[in-house]
N, C-alpha and C positions, 0 to 999 in steps of 0.2 A: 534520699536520692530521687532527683526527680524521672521520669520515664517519659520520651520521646509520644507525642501523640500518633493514630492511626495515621493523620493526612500526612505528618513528617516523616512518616516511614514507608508512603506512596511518594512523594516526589522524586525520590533518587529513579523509580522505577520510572517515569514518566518519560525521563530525559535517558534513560537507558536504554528505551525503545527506540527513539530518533537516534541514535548514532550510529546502529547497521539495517541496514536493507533487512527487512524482515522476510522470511523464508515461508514460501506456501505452496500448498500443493494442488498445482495447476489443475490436474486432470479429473477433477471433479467439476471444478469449473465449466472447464469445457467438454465433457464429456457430457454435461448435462440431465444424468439420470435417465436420457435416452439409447438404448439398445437396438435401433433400428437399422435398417439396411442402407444404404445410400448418405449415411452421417460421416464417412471416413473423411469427407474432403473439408467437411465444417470443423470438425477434431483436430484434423491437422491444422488447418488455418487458426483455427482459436491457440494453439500452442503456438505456431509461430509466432502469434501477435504478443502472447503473454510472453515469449523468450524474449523477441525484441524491445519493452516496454520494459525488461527487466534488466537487460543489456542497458540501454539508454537510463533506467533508473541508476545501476550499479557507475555512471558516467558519471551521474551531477550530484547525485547523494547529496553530499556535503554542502552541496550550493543551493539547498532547498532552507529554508527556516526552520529549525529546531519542532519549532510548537507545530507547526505544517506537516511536518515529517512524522509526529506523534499523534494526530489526532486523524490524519491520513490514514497511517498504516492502522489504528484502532481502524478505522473506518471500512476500509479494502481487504480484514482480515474476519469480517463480521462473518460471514457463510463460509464460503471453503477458501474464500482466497483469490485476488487478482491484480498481475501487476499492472494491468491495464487500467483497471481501478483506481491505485494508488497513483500514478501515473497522469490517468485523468483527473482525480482531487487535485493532486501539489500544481498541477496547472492552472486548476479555476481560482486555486488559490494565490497563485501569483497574477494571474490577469483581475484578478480584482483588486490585488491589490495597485497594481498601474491603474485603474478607474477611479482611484480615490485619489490621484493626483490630475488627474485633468480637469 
């Protein structure tokens, strides 16, 4: 009986990733490991930004490229996590790929 190799038994997980919005936890993000006084207005604004880039992710999901979506969210999930992040990759990644047709 033959046995599946390690890489055959990583692809299902690859494509596993790209098919929901990956879950992260903003507030370290933006919180930034800073404790300071006068940060409340930057905390809040980096949360809203991450809500709505999450809102607008949870929109198009689906309309983003599989592999984009997977090496994105690998990518925006590296430190603690941003949708802003992910959000900004599957962009650069689709404006580049309109630059390879002009």
């Amino acid at each position: 009986m033959a046995f599946p190799t390690p890489l055959a038994l990583m692809i299902p997980l690859a494509f596993a990733v790209s098919d929901t919005l990956p879950r992260f936890n903003i507030e370290p993000t933006c919180k930034g490991g800073l404790d300071s006084p006068g940060l409340n207005e930057r905390y809040d604004r980096c949360i809203a930004e991450e809500n709505a880039a999450r809102k607008k992710l949870e929109a198009n999901w689906s309309g983003y490229p599989a592999g984009d979506r997977t090496v994105c969210a690998r990518t925006a999930g590296m430190a603690s996590g941003s949708y802003v992040e992910l959000l900004t990759c599957l962009e650069m990644d689709a404006d580049a790929r309109k630059l390879k047709f002009r």
